[in-house]
C-alpha positions in Angstrom: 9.9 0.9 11.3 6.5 1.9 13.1 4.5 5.1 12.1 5.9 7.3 15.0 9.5 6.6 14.5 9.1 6.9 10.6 7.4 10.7 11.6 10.3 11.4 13.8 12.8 10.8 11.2 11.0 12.9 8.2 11.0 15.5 11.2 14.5 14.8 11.9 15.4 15.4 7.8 13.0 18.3 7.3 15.0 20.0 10.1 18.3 19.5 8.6 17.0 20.3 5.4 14.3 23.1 5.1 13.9 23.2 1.6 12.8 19.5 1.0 9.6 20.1 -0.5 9.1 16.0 -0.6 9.9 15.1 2.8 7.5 18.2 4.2 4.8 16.5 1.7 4.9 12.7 3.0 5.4 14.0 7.2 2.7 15.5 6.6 0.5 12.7 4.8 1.7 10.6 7.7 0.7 12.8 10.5 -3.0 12.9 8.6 -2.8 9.2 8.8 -2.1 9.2 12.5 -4.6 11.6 13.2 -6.9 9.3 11.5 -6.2 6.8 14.4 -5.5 9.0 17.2 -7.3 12.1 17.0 -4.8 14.5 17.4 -5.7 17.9 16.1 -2.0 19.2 17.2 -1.0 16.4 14.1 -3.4 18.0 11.9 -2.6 21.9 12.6 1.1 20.2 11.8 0.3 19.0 8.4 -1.5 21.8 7.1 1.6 24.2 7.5 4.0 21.1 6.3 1.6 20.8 3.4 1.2 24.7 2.4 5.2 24.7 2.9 6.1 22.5 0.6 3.7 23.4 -2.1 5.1 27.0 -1.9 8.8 24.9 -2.4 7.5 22.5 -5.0 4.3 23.6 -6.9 5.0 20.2 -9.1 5.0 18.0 -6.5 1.6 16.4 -6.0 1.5 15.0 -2.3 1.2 18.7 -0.8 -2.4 19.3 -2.4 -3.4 14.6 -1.9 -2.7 15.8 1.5 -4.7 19.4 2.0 -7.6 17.8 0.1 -8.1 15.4 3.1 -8.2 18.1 5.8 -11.5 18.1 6.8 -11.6 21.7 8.8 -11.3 23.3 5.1 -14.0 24.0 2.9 -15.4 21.2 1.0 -15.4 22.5 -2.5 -11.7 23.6 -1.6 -10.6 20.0 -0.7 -11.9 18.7 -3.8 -10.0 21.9 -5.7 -6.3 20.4 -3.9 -7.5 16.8 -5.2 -8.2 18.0 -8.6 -4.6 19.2 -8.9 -3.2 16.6 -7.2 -4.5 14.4 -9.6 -3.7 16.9 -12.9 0.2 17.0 -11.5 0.3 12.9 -11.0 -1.2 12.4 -14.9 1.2 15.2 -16.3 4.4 13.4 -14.2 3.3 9.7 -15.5 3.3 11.1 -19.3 6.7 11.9 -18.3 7.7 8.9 -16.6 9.7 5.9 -18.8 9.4 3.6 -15.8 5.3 3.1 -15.1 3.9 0.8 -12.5 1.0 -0.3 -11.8 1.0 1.9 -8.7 0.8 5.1 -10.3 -2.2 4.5 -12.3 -4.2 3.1 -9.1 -2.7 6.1 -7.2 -4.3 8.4 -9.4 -8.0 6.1 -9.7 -7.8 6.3 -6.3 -8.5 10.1 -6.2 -10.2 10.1 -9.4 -12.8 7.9 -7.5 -13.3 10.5 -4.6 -13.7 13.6 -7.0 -16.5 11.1 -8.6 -18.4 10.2 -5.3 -17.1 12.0 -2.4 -19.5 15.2 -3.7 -22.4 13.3 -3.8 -21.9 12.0 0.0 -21.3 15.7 0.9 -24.8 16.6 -1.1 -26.7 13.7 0.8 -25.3 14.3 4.2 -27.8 15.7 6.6 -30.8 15.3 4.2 -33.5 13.1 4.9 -33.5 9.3 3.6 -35.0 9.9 0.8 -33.5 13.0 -0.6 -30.4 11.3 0.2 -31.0 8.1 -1.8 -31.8 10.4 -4.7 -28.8 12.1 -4.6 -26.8 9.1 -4.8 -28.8 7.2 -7.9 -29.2 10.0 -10.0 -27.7 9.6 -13.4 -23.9 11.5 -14.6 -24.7 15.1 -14.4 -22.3 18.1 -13.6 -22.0 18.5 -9.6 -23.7 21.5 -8.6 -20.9 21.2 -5.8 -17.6 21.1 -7.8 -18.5 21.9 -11.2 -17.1 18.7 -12.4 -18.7 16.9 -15.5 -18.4 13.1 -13.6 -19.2 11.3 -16.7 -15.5 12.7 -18.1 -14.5 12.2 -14.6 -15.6 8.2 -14.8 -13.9 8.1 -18.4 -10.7 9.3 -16.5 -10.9 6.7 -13.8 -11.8 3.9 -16.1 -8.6 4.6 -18.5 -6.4 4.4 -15.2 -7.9 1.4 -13.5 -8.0 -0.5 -17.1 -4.1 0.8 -17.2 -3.1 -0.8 -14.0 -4.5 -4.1 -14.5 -3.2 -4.6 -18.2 0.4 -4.2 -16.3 -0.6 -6.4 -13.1 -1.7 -9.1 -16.2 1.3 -8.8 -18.1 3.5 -9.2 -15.1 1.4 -12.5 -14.1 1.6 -13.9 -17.3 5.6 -13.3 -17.7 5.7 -14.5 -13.8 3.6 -17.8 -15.0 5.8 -18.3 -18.2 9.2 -18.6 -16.0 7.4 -20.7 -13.5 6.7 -22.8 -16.6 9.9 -22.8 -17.2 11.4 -23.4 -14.1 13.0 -20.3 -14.0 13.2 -17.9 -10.5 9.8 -19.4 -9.2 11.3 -20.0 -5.8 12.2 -16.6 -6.0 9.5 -15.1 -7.3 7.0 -16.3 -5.1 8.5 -17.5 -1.8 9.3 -15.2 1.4 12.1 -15.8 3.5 9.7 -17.7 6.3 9.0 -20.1 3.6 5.1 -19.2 2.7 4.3 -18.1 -1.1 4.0 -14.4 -1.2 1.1 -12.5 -0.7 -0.7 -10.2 -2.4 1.0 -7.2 -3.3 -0.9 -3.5 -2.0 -1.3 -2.1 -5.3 -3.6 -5.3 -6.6 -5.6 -4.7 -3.0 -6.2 -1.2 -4.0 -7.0 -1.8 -7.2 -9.6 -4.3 -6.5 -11.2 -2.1 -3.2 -11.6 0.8 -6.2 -13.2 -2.0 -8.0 -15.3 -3.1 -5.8 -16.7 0.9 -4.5 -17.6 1.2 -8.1 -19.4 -2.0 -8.7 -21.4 -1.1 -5.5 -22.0 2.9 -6.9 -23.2 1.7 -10.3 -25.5 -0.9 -9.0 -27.9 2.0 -7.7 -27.3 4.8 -10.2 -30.3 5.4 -12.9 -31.2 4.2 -15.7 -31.0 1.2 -14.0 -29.9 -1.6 -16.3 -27.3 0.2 -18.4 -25.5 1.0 -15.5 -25.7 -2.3 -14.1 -24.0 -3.4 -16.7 -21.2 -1.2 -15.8 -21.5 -2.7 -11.8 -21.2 -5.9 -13.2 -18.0 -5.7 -15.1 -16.2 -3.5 -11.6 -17.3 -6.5 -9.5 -16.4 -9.1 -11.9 -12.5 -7.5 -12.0 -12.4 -7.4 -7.8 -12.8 -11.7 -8.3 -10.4 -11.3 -11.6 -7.7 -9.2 -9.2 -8.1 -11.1 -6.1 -8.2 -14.7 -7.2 -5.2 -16.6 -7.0 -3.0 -15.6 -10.0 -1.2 -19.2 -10.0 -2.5 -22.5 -9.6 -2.3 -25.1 -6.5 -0.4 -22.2 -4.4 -1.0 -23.2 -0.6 -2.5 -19.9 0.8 -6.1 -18.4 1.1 -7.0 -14.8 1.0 -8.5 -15.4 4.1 -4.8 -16.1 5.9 -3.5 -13.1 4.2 -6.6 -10.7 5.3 -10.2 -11.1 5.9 -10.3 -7.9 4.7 -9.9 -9.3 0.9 -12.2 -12.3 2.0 -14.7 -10.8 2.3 -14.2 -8.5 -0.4 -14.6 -11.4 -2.6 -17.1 -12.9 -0.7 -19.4 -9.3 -1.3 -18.4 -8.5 -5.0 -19.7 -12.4 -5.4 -22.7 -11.4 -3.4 -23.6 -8.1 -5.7 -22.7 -10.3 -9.0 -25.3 -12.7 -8.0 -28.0 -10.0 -7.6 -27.9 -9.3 -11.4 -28.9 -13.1 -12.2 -32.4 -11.5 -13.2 -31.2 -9.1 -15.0 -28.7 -11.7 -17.6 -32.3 -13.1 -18.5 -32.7 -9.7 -20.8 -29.0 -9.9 -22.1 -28.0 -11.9 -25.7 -27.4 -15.6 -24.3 -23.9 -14.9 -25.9 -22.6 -12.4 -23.9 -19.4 -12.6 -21.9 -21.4 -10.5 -18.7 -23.7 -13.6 -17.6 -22.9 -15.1 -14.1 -23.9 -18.5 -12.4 -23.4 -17.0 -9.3 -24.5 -18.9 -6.5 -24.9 -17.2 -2.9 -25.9 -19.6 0.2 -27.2 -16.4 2.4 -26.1 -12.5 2.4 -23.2 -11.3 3.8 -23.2 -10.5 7.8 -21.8 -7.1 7.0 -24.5 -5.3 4.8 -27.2 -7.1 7.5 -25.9 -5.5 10.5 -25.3 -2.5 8.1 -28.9 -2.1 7.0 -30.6 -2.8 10.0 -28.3 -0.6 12.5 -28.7 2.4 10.2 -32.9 1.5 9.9 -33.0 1.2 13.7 -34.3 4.1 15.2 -37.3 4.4 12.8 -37.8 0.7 12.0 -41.0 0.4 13.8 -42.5 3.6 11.9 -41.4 2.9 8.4 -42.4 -0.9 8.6 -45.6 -0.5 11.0 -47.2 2.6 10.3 -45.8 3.5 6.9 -46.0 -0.4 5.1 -48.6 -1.9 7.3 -46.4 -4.5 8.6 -48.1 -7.5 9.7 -45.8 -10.4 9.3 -45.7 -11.9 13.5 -49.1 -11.3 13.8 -50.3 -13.4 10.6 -47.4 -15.5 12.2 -48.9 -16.1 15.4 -52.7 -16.6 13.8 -51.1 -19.6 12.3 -49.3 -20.6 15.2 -52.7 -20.6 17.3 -54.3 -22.5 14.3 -52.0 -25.7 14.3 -50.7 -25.9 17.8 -53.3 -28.8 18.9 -54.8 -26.8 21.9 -51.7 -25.8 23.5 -52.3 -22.8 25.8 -48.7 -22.1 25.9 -45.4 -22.9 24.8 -42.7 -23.7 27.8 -39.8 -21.9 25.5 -39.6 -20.1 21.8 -36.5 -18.7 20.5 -36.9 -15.6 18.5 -34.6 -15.8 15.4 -33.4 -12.5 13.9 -35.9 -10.5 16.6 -34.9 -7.0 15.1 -36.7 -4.4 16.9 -39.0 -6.9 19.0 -42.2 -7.2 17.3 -41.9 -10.9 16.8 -41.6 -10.6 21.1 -45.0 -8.5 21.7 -47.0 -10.7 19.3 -45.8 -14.3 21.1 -45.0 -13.2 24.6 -48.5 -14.4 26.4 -48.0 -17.9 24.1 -44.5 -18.4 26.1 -44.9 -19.7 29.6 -41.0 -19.5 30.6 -38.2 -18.1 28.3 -38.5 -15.6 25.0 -35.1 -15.7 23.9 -34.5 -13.4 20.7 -31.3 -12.8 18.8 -30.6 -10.5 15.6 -27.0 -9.4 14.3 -27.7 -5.8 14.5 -26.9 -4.6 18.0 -28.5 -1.8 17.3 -31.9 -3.8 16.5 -31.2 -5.6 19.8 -31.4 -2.8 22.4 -34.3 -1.3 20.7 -36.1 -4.8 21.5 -34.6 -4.6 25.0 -36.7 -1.3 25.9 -40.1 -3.3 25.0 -39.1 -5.9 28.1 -40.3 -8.4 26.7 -37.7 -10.7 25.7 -36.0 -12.4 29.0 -33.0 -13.0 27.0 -31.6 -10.9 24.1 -28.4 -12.0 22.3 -26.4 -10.0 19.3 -25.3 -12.7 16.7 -26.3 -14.7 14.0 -29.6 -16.6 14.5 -28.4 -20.1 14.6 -26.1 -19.1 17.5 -28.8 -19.7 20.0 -29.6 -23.2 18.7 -26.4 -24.4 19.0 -24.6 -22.7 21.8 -27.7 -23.0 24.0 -28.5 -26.0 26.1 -32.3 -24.8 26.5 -34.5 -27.1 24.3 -37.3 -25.4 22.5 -41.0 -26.0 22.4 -41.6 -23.3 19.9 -39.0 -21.1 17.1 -39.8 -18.2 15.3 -38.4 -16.6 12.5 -40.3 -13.7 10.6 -38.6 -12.1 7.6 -35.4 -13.6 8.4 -35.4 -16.2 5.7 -35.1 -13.3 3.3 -31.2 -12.8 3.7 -30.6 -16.5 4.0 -31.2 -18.6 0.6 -29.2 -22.0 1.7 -31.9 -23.1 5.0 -30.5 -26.5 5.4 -28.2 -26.0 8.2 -30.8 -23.8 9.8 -33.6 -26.6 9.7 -31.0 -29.2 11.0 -30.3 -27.1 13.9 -33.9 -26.4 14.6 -34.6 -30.0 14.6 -32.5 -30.7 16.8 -33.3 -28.1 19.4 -37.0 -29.0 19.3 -38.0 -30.9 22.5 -41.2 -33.0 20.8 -43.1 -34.0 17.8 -45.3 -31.1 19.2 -42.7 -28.3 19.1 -43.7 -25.6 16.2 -41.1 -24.0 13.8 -42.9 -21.4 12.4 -41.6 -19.0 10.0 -41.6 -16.6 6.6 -40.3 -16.6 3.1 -40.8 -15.1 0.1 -42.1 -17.4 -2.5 -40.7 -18.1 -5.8 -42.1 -19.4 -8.6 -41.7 -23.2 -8.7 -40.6 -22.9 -12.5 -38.1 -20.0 -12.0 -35.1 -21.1 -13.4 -31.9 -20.9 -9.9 -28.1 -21.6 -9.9 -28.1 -25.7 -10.0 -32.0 -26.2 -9.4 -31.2 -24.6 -6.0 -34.8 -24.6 -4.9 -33.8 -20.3 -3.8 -32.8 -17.2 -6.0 -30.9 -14.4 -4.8 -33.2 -11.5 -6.2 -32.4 -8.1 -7.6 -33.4 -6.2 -4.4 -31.0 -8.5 -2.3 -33.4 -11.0 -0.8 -33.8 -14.3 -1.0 -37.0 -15.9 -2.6 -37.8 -19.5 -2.0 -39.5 -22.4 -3.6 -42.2 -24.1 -2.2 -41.3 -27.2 -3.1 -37.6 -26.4 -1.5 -39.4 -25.5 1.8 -40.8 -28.7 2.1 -38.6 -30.8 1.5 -36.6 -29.2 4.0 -39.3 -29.9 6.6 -39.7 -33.5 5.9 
């Protein structure tokens, strides 16, 4: 049954019957939901007056308040005032209820985790960059917004998150006993269409809740106690989402890349912290040999498109940037007299200033590329580039069939640890012995301990650091 038809029978029921408090309470969580996707405000105006209705019929009945709180022409601390009893009705009806799922609980950490960081968005919106960030990192205190103490708040969430899983576990483990057995496993885990079962929504919740909390801890002060608490959130998103039998024929990638690369992020975050196990006991169940090939495309294009508009200033004028032109003084130092290069590929271009510093070097084509579009049209107003691509900066060494006399990548190498793919496909595009690949890292210490003598360490701040000797070996 599709969303419209499922609203058109609640109305259908709620007209037959205008004292069902319920039905008024989930028409009017679905008409939010469609409004989410369509824009309607007639849907909204709707669900407010369903909403009010039935909490006037049923002041017991949580959903009325879930669905005020996410009205967003009300007052803010009002929202948060429907959430908080929303939430207070749910606990009181699960003490009551003989027949818990795991649902319940991650229905209720759910909104337990917006009372916790939806008033610290609401504080950093429309502050500057910095006051923002501090909002966000600063330690448990008592919103100034809500009046809520979070640190009872996190103590709240943590209980019913901890509560869902131990049921999700307990239900695996009597799932993998029968299987053992032989008993109901072709029931268990096979749909009609002949594929193993998927991954049921309240696990996919559960481990989305997870993961928003591994990513809110990472940044919050004092720094490494709380890290601690990031690491064990993103260590249960792998724990929920892994495959909860062995040898079954399906990927979370067929099922949604939505949970892909969930995992593939959570894995990403875990392997930040590998600096940090160095100051934990050598015996403690929180150390990770996490290893990360490059950083996910996602926070990339996230960082950059947000940075866009004052990239230039912050990096420039604030830091003193100066990476493509020491980049171009060593270019002009090694390239055996050559006036000019016939064609250089610009890889991860950002803003252009890789462009302006090698544009009189390059006789024909100055073709830049950078995942962030964002990034992309900002190097598209200096004109300099005569062709600009969005997409990941091998792209235009393998799709393209222009050879290249010279490629360029400055402060790329940063979010990419694994290089080998990248050098093979440079090699390969280089027209001569003479071609240049020139290009930045940051260095790592040649005796810094990586994940399988990897020769690259993801660091703490989320870039990549390279070894020398990795580098060169590389470029042999």
């Amino acid at each position: 049954m599709t969303q419209d038809s499922l609203i058109e029978s609640l109305r259908s029921r709620v007209s037959s019957d205008p004292e069902d408090a319920r039905s008024m309470a989930l028409l009017a969580n679905l008409l939010m939901e469609r409004m989410k996707s369509s824009g309607t405000s007639s849907d909204e105006h709707e669900a407010i007056s369903l909403a009010k209705t039935s909490i006037t019929l049923a002041p017991e009945n949580s959903i009325g308040y879930a669905v005020l709180s996410t009205i967003s022409s009300l007052k803010f601390q009002e929202r948060m005032g429907f959430l908080r009893t929303a939430v207070d009705l749910e606990q009181e009806s699960l003490r009551k209820d003989t027949n818990i799922n795991a649902s319940s609980h991650v229905a209720i950490a759910t909104s337990l985790l917006r009372l916790l960081i939806e008033p610290r968005e609401e504080m950093a919106q429309n502050k500057d960059k910095l006051t923002a960030k501090k909002i966000m990192r600063e330690d448990f205190c008592v919103n100034s917004l809500t009046g809520f103490d979070e640190r009872t708040l996190y103590k709240e969430l943590d209980h019913e998150l901890d509560a869902a899983k131990n049921i999700i576990w307990k239900r695996r483990e009597e799932r993998w006993k029968r299987r053992q057995k032989g008993q109901g496993f072709e029931k268990d885990h096979k749909q009609s269409s002949g594929t193993f079962s998927l991954i049921p929504l309240s696990i996919q919740c559960l481990a989305k809740a997870q993961y928003r909390l591994g990513t809110f801890f990472r940044t919050l002060y004092p720094h490494f106690s709380h890290r601690i608490t990031s690491i064990r959130h993103f260590r249960s998103v792998l724990e929920l989402l892994k495959l909860p039998y062995m040898n079954l024929s399906y990927t979370l990638q067929s099922q949604s890349s939505e949970l892909h690369d969930l995992v593939i992020k959570a894995n990403f975050w875990l392997a930040t912290f590998q600096q940090d196990y160095q100051d934990l006991p050598t015996n403690s169940d929180l150390h990770d040999n996490v290893q990360v090939d490059r950083c996910p495309s996602e926070y990339v294009i996230s960082l950059y498109s947000s940075f866009a508009a004052t990239f230039d200033n912050q990096l420039v004028k604030k830091l003193k940037y100066e990476t493509p032109t020491k980049l171009r003084k060593l270019v002009n130092g090694v390239s055996r007299g050559t006036k000019c290069f016939h064609n250089c590929a610009d890889l991860g271009c950002g803003t252009g200033l890789s462009g302006i510093a090698f544009r009189d070097f390059v006789e024909e084509n100055l073709i830049g590329v950078d995942l962030s579009a964002e990034m992309v049209e900002k190097a598209k107003e200096r004109g300099c580039y005569d062709l600009l691509h969005v997409g990941d900066v091998e792209q235009i060494l393998t799709d393209s069939a222009c050879p290249y006399d010279l490629i360029v990548a400055c402060d790329v190498f940063v979010y990419i640890g694994n290089l080998k793919s990248i050098f093979e496909s440079v090699a390969k595009s280089l027209t001569n012995n003479h071609a240049l690949f020139a290009f930045s890292t940051e260095l790592l210490d040649e005796e810094k301990e990586t994940v399988e003598d990897a020769g690259f360490l993801l660091q703490s701040c989320a870039r990549f650091a390279h070894k020398q000797g990795y580098i060169r070996k590389l470029a042999k």
